[in-house]
C-alpha positions in Angstrom: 14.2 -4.3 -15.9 13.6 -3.3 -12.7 15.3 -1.9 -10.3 15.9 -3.7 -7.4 14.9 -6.5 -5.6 12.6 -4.5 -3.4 10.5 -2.4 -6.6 7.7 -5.1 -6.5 6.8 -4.5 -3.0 7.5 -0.7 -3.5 4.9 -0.9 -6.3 2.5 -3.3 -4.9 2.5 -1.1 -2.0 2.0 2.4 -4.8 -1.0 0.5 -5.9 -2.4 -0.2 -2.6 -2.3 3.3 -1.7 -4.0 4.0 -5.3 -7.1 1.6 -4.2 -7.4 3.1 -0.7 -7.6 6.6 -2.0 -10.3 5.5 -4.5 -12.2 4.1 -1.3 -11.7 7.0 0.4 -13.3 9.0 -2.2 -16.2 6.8 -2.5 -16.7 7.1 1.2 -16.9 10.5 1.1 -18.8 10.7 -2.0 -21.5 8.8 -0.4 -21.2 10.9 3.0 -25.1 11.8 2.2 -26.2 8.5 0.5 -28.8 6.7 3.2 -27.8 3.2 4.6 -24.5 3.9 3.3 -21.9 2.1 4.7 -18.1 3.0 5.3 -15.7 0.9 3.3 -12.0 -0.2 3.9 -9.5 -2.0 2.2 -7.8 -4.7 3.2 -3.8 -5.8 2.6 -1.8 -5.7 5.6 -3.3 -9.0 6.7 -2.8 -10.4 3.6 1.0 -9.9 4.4 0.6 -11.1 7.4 -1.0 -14.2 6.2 2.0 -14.6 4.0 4.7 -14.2 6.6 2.5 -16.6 8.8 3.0 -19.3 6.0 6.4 -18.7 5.7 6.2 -17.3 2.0 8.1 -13.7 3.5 11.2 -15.6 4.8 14.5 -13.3 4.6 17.6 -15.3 4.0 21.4 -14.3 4.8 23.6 -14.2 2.6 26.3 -13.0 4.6 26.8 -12.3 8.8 26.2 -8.8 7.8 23.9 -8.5 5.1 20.0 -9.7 4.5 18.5 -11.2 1.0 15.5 -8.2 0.3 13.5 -11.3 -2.1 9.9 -10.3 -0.8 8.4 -12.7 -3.1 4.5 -11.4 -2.2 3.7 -9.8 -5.8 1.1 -12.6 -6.8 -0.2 -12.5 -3.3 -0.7 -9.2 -2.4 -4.8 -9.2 -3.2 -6.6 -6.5 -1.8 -10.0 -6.8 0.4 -12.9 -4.3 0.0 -14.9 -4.8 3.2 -17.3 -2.6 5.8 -16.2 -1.1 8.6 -18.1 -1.9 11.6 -19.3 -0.6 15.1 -19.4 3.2 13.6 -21.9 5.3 14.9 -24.3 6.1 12.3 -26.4 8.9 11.6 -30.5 9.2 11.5 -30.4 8.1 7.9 -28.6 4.8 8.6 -25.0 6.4 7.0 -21.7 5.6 9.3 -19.5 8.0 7.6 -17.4 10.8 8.9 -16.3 13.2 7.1 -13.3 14.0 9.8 -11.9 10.9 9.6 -12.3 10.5 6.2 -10.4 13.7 5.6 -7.7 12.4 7.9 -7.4 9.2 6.3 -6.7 10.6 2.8 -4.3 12.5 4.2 -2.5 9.9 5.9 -2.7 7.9 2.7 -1.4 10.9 0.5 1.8 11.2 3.0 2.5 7.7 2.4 1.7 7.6 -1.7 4.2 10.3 -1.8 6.8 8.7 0.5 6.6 5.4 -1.6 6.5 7.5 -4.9 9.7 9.1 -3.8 11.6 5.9 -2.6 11.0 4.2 -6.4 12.3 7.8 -7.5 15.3 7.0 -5.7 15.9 3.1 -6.6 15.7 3.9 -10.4 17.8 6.8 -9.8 20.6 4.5 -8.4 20.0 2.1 -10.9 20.2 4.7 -13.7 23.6 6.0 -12.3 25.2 2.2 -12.2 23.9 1.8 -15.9 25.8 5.0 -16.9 29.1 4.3 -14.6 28.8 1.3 -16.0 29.0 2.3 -19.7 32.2 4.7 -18.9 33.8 2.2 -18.6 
């Protein structure tokens, strides 16, 4: 049972994070490796792509109130590609370590944020199972 109507994207978006991290790692695993690369990873556009072809539509219910069905669970695939135009080193390597760092960061802020908000959806959940069983 889940939640609410907005958990899958909560933990599409928890897993999305999860992948980025590991990319991040790689990237500055391989700060040292020659011809190395940096790598990103792609899912934004993929819900772009979605809302383009109309699969993101929000429907009203009421004057004041919006449906939250963000049906994008099966299409929420994530893209491993290179980032380009980065000014690379003698030994062919593009990484930086600076923005690297930054970008985990970044990504940690928001893995905790997401983390938090599914924290506080099961939370309301749990408390209208047990009002409900006072009853």
């Amino acid at each position: 049972m889940k939640a609410s109507n907005i958990s899958d994207l909560l933990f599409n978006q928890l897993n999305y994070r999860s992948e980025k991290q590991k990319i991040i790692t790689s990237n500055i695993s391989n700060i040292n490796t020659p011809d190395y690369k940096t790598k990103g990873l792609e899912f934004d556009k993929e819900v772009q792509k979605a809302n383009v072809q109309n699969d993101l539509q929000l429907k009203l219910t009421n004057a004041n109130h919006m449906n939250g069905n963000l049906n994008i669970s099966d299409k929420s695939k994530f893209k491993i590609y290179e980032i380009q135009n980065l000014e690379e080193q003698n030994d062919g390597n593009n990484v930086n370590l600076d923005t690297q760092m930054s970008l985990m960061s970044k990504n940690k802020i928001i893995f905790d944020a997401i983390q938090m908000s599914i924290k506080k959806d099961s939370r309301l959940l749990r408390s209208v199972v047990e009002s409900s069983s006072k009853n």
